[in-house]
C-alpha positions as CSV (number, residue, x, y, z in Angstrom):
1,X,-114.1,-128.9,-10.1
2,X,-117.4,-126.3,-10.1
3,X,-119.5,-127.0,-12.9
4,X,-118.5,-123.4,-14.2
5,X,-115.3,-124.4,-14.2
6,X,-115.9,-127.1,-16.0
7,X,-117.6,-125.7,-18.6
8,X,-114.8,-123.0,-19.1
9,X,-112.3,-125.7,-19.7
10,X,-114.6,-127.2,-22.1
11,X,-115.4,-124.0,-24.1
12,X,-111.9,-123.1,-23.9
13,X,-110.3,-126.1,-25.4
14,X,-112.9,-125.9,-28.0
15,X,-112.4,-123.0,-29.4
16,X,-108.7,-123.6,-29.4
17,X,-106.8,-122.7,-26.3
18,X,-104.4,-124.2,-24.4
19,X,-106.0,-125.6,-21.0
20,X,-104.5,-127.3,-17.8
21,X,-106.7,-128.1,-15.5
22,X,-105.8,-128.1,-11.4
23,X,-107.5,-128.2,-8.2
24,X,-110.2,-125.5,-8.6
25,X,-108.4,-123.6,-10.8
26,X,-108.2,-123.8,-14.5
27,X,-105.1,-122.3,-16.5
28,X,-104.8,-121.0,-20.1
29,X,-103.4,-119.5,-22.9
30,X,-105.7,-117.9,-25.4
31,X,-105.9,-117.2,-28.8
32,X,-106.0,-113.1,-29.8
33,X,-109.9,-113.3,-31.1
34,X,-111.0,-115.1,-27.6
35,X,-108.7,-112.4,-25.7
36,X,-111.3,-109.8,-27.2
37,X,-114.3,-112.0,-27.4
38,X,-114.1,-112.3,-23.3
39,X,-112.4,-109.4,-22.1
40,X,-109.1,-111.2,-20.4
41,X,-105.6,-111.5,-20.5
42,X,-103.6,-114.0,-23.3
43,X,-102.6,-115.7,-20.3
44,X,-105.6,-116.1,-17.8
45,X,-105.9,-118.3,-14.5
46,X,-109.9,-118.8,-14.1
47,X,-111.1,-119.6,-10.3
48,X,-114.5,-120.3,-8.4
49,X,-114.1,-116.8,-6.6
50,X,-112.2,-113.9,-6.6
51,X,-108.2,-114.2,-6.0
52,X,-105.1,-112.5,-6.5
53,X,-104.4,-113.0,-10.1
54,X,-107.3,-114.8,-10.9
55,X,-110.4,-114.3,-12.5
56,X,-113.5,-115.4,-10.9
57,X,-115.7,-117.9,-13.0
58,X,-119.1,-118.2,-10.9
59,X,-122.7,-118.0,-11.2
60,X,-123.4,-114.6,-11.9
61,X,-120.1,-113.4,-13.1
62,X,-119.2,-111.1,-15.8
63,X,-117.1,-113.9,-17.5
64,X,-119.4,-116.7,-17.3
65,X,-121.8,-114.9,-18.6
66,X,-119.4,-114.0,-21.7
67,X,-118.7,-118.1,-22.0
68,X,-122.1,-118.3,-22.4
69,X,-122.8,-116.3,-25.0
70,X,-119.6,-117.4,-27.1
71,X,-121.2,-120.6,-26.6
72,X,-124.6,-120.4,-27.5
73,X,-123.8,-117.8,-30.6
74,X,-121.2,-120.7,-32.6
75,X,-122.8,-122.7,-34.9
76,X,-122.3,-125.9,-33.5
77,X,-120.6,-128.7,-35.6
78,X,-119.5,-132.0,-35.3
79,X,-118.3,-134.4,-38.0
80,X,-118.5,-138.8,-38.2
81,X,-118.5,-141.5,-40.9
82,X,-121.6,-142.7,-42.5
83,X,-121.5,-146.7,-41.9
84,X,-122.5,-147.7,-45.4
85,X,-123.0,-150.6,-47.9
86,X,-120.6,-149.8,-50.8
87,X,-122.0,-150.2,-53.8
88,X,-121.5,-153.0,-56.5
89,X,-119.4,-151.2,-59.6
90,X,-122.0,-152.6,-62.2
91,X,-124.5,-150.2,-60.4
92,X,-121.9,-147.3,-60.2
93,X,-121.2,-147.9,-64.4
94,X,-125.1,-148.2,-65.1
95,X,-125.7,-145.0,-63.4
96,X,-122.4,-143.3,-65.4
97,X,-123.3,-144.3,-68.6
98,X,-127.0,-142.8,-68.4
99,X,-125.3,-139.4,-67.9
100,X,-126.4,-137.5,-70.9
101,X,-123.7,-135.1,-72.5
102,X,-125.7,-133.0,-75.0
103,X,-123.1,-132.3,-77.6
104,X,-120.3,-135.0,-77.3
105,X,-119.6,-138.5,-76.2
106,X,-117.4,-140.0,-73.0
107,X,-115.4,-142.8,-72.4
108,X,-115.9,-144.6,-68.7
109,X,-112.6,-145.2,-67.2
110,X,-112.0,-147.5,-64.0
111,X,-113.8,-147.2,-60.5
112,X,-111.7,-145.9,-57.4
113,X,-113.0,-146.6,-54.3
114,X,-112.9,-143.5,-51.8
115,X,-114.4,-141.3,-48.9
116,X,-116.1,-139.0,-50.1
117,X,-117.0,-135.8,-48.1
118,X,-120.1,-134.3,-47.4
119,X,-121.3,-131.5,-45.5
120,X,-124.8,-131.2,-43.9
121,X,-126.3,-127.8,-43.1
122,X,-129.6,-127.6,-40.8
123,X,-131.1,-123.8,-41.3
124,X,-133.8,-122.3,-39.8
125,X,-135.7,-120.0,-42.4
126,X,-138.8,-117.7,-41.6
127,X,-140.0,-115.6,-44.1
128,X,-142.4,-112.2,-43.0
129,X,-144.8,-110.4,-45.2
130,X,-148.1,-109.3,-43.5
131,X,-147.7,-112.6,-41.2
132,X,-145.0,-114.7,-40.5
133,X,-143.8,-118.5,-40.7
134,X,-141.4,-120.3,-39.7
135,X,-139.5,-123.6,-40.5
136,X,-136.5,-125.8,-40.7
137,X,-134.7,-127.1,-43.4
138,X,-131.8,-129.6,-44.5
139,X,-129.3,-130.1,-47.3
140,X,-126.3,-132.1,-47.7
141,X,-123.6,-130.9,-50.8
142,X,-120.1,-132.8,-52.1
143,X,-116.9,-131.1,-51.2
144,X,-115.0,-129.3,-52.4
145,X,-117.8,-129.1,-55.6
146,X,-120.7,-127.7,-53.7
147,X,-123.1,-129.9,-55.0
148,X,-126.3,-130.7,-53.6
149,X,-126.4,-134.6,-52.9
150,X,-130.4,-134.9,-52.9
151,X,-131.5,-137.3,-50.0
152,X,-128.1,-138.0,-48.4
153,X,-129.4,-137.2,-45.0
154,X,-132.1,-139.9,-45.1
155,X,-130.0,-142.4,-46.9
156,X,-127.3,-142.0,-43.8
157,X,-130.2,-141.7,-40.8
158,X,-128.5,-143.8,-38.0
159,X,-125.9,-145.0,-39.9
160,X,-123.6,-142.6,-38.4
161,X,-120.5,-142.6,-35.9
162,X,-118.6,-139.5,-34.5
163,X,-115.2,-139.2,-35.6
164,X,-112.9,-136.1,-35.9
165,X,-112.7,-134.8,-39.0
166,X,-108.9,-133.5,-39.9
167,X,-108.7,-133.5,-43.7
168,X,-111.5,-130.8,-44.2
169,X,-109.6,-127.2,-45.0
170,X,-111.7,-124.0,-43.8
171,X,-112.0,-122.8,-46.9
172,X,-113.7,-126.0,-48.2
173,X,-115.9,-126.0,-45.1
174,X,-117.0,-122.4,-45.8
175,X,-117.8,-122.8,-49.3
176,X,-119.8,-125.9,-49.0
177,X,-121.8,-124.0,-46.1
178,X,-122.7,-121.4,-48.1
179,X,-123.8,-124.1,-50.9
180,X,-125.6,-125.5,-48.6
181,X,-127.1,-122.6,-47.6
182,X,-128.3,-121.7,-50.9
183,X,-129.4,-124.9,-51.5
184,X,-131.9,-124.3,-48.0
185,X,-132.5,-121.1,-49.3
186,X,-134.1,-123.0,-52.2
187,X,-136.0,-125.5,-50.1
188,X,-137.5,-122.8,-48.4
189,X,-138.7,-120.9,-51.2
190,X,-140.3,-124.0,-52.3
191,X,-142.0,-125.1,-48.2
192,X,-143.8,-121.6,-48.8
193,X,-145.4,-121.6,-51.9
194,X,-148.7,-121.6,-50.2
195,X,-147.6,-118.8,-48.3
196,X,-146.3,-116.8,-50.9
197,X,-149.5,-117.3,-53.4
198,X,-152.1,-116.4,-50.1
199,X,-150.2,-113.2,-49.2
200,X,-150.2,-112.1,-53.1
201,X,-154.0,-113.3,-53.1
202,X,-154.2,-110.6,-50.4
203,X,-152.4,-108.3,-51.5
204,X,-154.4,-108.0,-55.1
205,X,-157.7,-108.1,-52.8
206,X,-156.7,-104.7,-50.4
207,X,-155.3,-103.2,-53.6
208,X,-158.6,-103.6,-55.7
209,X,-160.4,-102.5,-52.1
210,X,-158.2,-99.5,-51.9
211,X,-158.4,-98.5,-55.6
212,X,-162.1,-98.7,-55.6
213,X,-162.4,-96.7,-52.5
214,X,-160.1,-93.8,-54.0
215,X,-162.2,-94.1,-57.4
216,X,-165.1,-93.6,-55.4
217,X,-164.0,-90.4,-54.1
218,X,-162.7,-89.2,-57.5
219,X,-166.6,-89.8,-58.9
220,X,-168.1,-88.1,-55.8
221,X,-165.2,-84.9,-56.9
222,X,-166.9,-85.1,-60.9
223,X,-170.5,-84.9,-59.4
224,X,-169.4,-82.1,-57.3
225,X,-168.0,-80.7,-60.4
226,X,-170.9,-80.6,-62.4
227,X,-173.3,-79.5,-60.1
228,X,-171.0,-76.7,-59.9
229,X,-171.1,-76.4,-56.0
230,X,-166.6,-76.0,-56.2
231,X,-164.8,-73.5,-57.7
232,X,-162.3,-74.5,-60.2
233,X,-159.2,-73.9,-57.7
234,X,-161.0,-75.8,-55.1
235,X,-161.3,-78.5,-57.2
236,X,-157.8,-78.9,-58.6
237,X,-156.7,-78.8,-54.7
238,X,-158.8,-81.4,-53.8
239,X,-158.2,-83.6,-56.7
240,X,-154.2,-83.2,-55.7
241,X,-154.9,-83.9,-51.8
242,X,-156.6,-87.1,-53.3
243,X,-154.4,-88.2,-55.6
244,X,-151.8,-87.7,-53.0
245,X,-153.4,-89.8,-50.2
246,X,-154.0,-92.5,-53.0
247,X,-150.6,-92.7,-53.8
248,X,-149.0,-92.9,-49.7
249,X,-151.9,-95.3,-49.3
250,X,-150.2,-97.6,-52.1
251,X,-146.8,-97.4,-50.6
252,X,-147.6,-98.3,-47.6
253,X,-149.8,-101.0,-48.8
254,X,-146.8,-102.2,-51.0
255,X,-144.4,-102.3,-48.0
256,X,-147.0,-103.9,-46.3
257,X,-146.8,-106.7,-48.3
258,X,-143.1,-107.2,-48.6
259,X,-141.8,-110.6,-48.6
260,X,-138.5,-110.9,-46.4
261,X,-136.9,-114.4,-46.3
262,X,-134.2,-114.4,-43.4
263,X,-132.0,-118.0,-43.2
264,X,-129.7,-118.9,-40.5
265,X,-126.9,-121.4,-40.2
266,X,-128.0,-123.6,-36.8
267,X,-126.0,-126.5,-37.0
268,X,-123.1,-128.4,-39.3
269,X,-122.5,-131.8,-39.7
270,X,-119.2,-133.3,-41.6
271,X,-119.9,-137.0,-42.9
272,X,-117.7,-139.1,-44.6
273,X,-119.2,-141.5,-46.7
274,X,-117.9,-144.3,-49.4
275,X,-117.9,-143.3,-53.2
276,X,-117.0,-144.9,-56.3
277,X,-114.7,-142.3,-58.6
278,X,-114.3,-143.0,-62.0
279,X,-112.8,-140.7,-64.7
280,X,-114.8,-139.7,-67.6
281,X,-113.1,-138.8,-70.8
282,X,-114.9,-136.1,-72.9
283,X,-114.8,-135.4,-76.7
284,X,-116.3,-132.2,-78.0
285,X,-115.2,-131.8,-81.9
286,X,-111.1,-132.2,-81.8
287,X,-111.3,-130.9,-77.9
288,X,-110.8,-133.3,-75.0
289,X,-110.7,-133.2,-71.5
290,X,-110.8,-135.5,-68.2
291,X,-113.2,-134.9,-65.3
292,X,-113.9,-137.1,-62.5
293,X,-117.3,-137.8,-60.8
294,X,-118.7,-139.4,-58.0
295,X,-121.4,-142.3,-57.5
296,X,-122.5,-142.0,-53.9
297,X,-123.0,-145.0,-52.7
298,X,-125.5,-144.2,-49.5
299,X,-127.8,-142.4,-51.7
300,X,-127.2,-144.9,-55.0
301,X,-126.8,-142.1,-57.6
302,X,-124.3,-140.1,-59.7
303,X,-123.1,-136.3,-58.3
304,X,-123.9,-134.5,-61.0
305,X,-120.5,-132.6,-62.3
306,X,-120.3,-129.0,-61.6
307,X,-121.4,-126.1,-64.1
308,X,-117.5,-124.6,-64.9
309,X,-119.7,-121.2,-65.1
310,X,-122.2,-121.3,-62.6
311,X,-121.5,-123.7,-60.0
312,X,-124.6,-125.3,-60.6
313,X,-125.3,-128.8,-60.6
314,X,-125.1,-130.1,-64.9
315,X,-127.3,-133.1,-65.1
316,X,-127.2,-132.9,-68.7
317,X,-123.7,-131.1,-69.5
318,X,-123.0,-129.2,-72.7
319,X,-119.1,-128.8,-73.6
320,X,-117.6,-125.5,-75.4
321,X,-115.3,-126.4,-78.4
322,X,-112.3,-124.3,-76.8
323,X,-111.8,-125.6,-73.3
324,X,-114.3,-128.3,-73.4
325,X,-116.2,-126.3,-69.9
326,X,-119.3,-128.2,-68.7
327,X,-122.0,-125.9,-69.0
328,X,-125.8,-126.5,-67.6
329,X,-129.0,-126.3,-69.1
330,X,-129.3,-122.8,-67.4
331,X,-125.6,-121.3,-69.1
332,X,-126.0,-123.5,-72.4
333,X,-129.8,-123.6,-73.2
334,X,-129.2,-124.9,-76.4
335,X,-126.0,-127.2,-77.9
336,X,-126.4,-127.0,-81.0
337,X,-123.5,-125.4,-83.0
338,X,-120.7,-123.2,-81.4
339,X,-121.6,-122.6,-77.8
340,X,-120.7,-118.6,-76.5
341,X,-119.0,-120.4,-73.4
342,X,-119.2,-117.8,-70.2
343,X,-116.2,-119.9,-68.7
344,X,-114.5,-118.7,-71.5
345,X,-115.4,-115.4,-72.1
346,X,-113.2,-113.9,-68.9
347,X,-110.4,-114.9,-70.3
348,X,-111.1,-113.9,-74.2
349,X,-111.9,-110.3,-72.5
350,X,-109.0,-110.3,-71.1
351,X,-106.7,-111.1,-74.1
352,X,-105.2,-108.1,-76.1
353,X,-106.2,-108.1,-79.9
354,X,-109.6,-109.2,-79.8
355,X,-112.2,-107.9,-82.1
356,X,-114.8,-105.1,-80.5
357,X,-117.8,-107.1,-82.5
358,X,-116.9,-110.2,-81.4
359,X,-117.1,-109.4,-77.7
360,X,-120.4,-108.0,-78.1
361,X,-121.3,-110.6,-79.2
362,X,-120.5,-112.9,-76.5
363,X,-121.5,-110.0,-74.2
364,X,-125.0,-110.3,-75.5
365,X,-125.5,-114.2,-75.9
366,X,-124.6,-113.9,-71.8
């Protein structure tokens, strides 16, 4: 088979389609988004040249050329086990009990060995103000929580072995990119700091040059003024030209200076990887609940539980006295008394009967 052919067999099966491969021919049944994608019929019989009810795959062709872009415009992804060292339980409880819950106590129930799944996004960021750079970063989060798992990717550097991954819904994988992403996005705000802090540096330096300029002017129009060599109309007018030229000078100084951080999704990577699970029992007041959390056991270290507001990672979790929600540092800055829970107040809006003032009052602590 051509080498065109072959890659249309491969990109075909790949994205889904069902694919029997002959004797310089390749047939297949498509799915209705690669029918539009490349332009053919459901039911399509691919060939090295043109034929009577075939469509001709060749260099040069109109449909390779299609495969090719298909193909280079996916996000490619691929998915393995991480080949780790599972962790002894006395580590896994050492690293539970220093979990610090702010305004209540836990009991530590019994360790579950299990697979837990993580997802590892590589992102290409640039950001552009009056120069541009460019860069690449990595972050690996927990599904389904979307939690950042802070140096899993070095902790499972060639430790890895491709297996399909068939227990990962689509919904779960899209969340936990865009977590991922996020978490990237954060990674690159912080790899140009440098950046950021030289382009203000600038920016404050052409502003004080442009003011001082402008102020020049305006003292050359007072000299003028009192020497009386301008009429008064004259004056006004060129005061207004200047003070108009000042201010389009400023905007387009401003958008100048505009800092535009653009991140893209270049490649996916689905590990599974041991973790210990144990169940965590939390008493707020008369309030309990049950969560579960995770010790990895490639990086050696607890995944933090999920903020039930934000989403955010809660090192250091405060608990509402209704629901007992985990809230961060971020949603509960302080956890002292009666905490105006946010993952509470959707449904107390929501219930018929409550008082006005008592809403604006959680409206307002939000």
């Amino acid at each position: 088979m051509s080498e065109p052919l072959g890659f249309a067999a491969r990109l075909l099966k790949r994205r889904g389609a069902l694919v029997e491969e002959g004797p310089g021919r390749v047939e297949a049944i498509l799915s209705p988004d690669l029918v539009v994608e490349l332009g053919v019929p459901e039911h399509v019989v691919l060939a090295r040249a043109p034929e009577p009810g075939t469509q001709a795959v060749a260099y040069g062709s109109v449909l390779l050329e299609r495969m090719v872009a298909s193909a280079t415009g996916a996000v490619p992804c691929a998915s393995a086990r991480a080949r780790v060292v599972v962790a002894r339980e006395g580590q896994a409880r050492a690293a539970v009990e220093a979990l610090v819950f702010r305004n209540g106590v836990f009991d530590v129930g019994g360790f579950r060995l299990d697979t837990g799944r993580r997802l590892v996004a590589h992102a290409a960021f640039a950001i552009q103000g009056d120069e541009r750079r460019e860069g690449l970063c990595t972050a690996a989060v927990s599904l389904p929580g979307g939690i950042e798992v802070m140096g899993f990717e070095q902790a499972v550097a060639g430790e890895l072995k491709e297996e399909e991954d068939s227990t990962t819904p689509r919904s779960e994988a899209i969340a936990g990119a865009r977590a991922a992403l996020s978490a990237c996005a954060a990674q690159a705000a912080e790899a140009t700091t440098a950046f950021r802090e030289g382009m203000q540096r600038r920016l404050v330096r052409d502003r004080e040059r442009l003011e001082a300029y402008f102020g020049q002017l305006a003292a050359e129009l007072g000299r003028r003024e009192r020497r009386a060599r301008l009429g008064v109309r004259d004056l006004e007018e060129k005061r207004r030209v200047l003070d108009r030229e000042r201010s389009t000078k400023l905007e387009a100084l401003s958008a100048r200076y505009v800092m535009r951080l653009e991140l893209r999704l270049v490649a996916a990577l689905m590990v599974g990887a041991p973790v210990l699970r144990v169940p965590l029992e939390l008493r707020r007041r008369k309030a309990t609940r049950t969560i579960e959390v995770e010790y990895d056991c490639a990086t050696r270290r607890l995944v933090p539980p999920a903020c039930d507001a934000c989403g955010a990672p809660a090192s250091r979790p405060a608990a509402c006295d209704e629901a007992v929600h985990l809230l961060c540092e971020t949603c509960a800055p302080r956890s002292e008394g009666r905490i105006a829970c946010p993952a509470c107040r959707p449904k107390r809006d929501a219930t018929p009967g409550l008082g006005q003032d008592r809403s604006a009052r959680m409206g307002q602590v939000a």
